[in-house]
N, C-alpha and C positions, 0 to 999 in steps of 0.2 A: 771502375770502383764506384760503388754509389753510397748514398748516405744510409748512417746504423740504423738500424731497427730502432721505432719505438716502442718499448714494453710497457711503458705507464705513463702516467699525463703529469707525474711528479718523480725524478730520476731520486729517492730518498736518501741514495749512498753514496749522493755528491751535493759537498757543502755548497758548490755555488748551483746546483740543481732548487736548493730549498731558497736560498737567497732570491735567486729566482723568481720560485714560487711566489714569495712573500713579497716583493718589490715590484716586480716587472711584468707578471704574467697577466693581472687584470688588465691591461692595455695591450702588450705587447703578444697576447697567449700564449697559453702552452704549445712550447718548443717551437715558440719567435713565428708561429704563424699568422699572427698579426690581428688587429680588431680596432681599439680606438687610436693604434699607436701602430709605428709601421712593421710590417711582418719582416724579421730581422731573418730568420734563416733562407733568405735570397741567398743565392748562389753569387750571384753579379751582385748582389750587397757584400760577402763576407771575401768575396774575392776581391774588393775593392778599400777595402781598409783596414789598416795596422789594432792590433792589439791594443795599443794606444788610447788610438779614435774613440775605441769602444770604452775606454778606462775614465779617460776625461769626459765624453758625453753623458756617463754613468753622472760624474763626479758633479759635474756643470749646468745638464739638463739643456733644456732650450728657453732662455729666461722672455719672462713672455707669453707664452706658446704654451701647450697640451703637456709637454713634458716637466717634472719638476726637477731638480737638482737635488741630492742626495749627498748632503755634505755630513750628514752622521754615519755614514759607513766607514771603516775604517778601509786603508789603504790593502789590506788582505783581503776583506769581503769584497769591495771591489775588483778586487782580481781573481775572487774566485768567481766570480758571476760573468765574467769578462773569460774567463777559458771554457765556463756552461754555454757563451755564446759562439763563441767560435768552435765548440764542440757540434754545433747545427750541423755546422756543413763539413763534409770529409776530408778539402783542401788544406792545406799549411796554411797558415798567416802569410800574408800577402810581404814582399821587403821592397819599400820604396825610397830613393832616393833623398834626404837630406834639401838636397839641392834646392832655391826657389826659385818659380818660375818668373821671367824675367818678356814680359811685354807690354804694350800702352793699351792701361785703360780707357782711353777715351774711345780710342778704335774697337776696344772691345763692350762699351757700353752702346754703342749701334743692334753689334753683331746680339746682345742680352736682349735689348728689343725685338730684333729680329724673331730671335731661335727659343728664348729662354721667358720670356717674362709673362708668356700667356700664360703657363703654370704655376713658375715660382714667385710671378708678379710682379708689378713694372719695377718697384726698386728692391727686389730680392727678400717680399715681406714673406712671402711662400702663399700657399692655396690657403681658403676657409675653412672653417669647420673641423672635423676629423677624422682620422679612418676609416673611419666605420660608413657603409654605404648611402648611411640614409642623411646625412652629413655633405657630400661633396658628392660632386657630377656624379652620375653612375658612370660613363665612359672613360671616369679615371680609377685605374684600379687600386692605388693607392692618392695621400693628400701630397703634395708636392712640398719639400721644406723649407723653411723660411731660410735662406742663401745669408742673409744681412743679418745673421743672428750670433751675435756674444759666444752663446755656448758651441756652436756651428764653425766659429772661426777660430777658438779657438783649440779645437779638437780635427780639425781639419788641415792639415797640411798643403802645400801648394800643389806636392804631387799625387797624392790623392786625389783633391779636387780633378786635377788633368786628366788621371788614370780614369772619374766618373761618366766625363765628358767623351772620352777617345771608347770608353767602353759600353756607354747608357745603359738603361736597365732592362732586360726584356722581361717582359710581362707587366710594364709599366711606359708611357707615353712619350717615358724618354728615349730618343733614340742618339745613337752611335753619331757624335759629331760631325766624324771624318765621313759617315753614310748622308747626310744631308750636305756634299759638298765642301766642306769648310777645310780649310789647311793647317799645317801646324802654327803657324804663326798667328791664324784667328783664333785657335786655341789655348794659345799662350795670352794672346789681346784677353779674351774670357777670363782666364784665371786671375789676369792681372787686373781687371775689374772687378769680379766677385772679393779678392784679395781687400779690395779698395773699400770698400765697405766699413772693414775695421776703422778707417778713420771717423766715418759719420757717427760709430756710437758712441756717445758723449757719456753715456754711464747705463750700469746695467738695471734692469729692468726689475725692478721692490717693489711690491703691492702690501703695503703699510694695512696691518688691523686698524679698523677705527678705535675710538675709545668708548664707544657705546655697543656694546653687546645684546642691548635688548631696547626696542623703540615702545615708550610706555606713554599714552593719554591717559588722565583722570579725566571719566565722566559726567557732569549735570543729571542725569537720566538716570533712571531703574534699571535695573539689569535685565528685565525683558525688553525695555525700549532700548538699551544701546545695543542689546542683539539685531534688533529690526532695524537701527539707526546704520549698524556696521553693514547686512546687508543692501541694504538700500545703496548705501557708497559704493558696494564690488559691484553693484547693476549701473549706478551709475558710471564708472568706469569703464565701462563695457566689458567686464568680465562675468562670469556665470560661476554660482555656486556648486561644487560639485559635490560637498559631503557639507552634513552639520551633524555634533555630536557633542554631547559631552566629555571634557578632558578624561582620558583614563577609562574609558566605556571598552568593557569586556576582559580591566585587566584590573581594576578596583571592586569592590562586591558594593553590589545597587544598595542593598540593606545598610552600609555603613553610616545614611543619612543624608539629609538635604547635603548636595555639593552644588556652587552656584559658579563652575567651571566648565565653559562652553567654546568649544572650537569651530571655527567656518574655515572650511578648504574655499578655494576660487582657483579658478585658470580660464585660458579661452584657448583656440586653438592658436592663436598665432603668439602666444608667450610658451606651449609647447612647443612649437615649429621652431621658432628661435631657438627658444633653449639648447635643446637636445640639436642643433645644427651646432651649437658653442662648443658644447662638452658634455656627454655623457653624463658624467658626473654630476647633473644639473638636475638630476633627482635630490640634491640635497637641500634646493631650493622650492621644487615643484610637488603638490600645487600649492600655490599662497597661502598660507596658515596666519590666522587671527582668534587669539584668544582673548574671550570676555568673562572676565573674574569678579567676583563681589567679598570683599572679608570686610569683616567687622563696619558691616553699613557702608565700604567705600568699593564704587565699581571703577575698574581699570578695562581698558582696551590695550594690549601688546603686543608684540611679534618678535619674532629673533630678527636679527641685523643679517641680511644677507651679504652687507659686504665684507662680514668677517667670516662667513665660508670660504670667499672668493680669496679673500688672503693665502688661505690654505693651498692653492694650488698655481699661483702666481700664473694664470693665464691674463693675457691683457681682454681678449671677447670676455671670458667668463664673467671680469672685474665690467665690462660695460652692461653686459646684462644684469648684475647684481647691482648696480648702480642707477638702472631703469627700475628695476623692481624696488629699490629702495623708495624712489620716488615717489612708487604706486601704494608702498604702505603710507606712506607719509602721507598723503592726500586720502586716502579711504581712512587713516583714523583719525586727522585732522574734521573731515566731513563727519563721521560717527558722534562727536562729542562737541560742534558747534551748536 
């Protein structure tokens, strides 16, 4: 028996088909084949976890991390988006045991170095970057997940986890436990380590908006010198300008009159290489936008606050990169206006 036909890239006459759409499929693609978020219609993925897993992951995300948590869905959307997932693949819902698994993690924090920690990382922080190729190793064909994660732990069960281990993924690095040697008892040592985990997080993971929404210098200078002033700072930084224009060019009419509103793009290649290794989504940042305004005799240098973007998606990279860049407006308009 293999898996249904697909007839469209949006199923329109299933409520959690559109849900879907609307939540999960820019990350996750259409029909769970994956892009900056893992490709969910895995066989050895949906064969490996409860209805549940999928309900609470939904509900929880991965705080921290690429995924966000979706606590404005109601308990029915989430479950209709949670049967669109398991509708991927042809199988039943997987039935695991209750049960927890019961072994010593110390013996199995060896066995994590050993087997597990080149990918998921030495204390279960998961890979860098994210799904998407240009992001993480090429010879891994998905990012490996953060193990020591809040929402991970708590959407994962012990037998789950065990079932991941005895089963691994094919078509991804992980291999089959019991095939690299190990017995049940190491695998039990493993789960009871990854288990152990939950006691290190001390709380979950908040990435607080600032209270400044837009970083504003008053300038000394004319509004053509603090243009050449702000440039001068992105070279000196070692960034490159890559567009200058005026605010609104091509969507204001020229005729409406002197406007003394002027934007400088910047980037270099290693604030795009970062970036986009972070989070896709890093276009919301990219490239550095600095805008030179003049009203009523008074010139301003601004920019928007990049770490109220970062807020929006509660990754921890994203929040460090928007936290670099913050730093690099703050000194290129500090410099523009001394």
């Amino acid at each position: 028996m293999g898996r249904p036909e697909v007839t469209s890239d949006r199923d329109e006459g299933s409520e959690g088909g559109r849900l879907y759409a609307l939540h999960c499929s820019a990350c996750h693609g259409n029909y769970g084949l994956g892009g900056v978020g893992i490709p969910l219609a895995l066989d050895d993925f949906l064969e490996s976890v409860t209805d549940r897993y999928i309900a609470l992951t939904i509900r929880f995300g991965r705080p921290g991390r690429v995924m966000p948590p979706f606590p404005r869905l109601t308990g029915h959307e989430v479950l209709a988006i949670t049967k669109y997932i398991r509708s991927l693949h042809w199988a039943d819902e997987p039935q695991f045991s209750s049960e927890p698994v019961v072994g010593d993690p110390v013996a199995g924090r060896g066995l994590f170095a050993a087997f597990c920690a080149q990918c998921h990382g030495a204390n279960g922080e998961g890979g860098q970057g994210t799904g998407v190729s240009f992001s993480r190793p090429r010879f891994k064909s998905i990012l490996a997940p953060a193990l020591n994660n809040a929402g991970f732990l708590a959407s994962a069960s012990d037998q789950i986890i065990k079932h991941s281990l005895i089963q691994g993924r094919e078509g991804t690095p992980m291999r089959s436990v019991p095939a690299l040697g190990l017995s049940e008892q190491d695998i039990n040592d493993l789960v009871s380590y990854i288990r152990s985990f939950q006691n290190q997080l001390t709380k979950q993971v908040i990435i607080k908006r600032p209270a400044d929404a837009v970083l504003l210098q008053q300038s000394p200078y004319s509004y053509q010198q603090t243009i050449e002033n702000v440039k001068k700072a992105v070279a000196d930084s070692d960034y490159s300008v890559v567009r200058e224009q005026l605010l609104g060019e091509g969507i204001i009419d020229p005729d409406e009159g002197e406007r003394k509103q002027y934007v400088i793009y910047f980037a270099n290649l290693e604030m795009l290489s970062d970036g986009l290794g972070r989070d896709p989504r890093i276009g919301l940042f990219l490239p550095g936008k600095i805008v030179i305004a003049e009203y009523e005799g008074v010139v301003k240098v601004l920019t928007s606050n990049p770490k109220q973007y970062a807020a929006l998606f509660n990754n921890m990279a994203l929040n460090d990169f928007a936290e670099a860049l913050y730093r690099t407006y703050r000194t290129i308009l500090q410099a523009a206006v001394l």
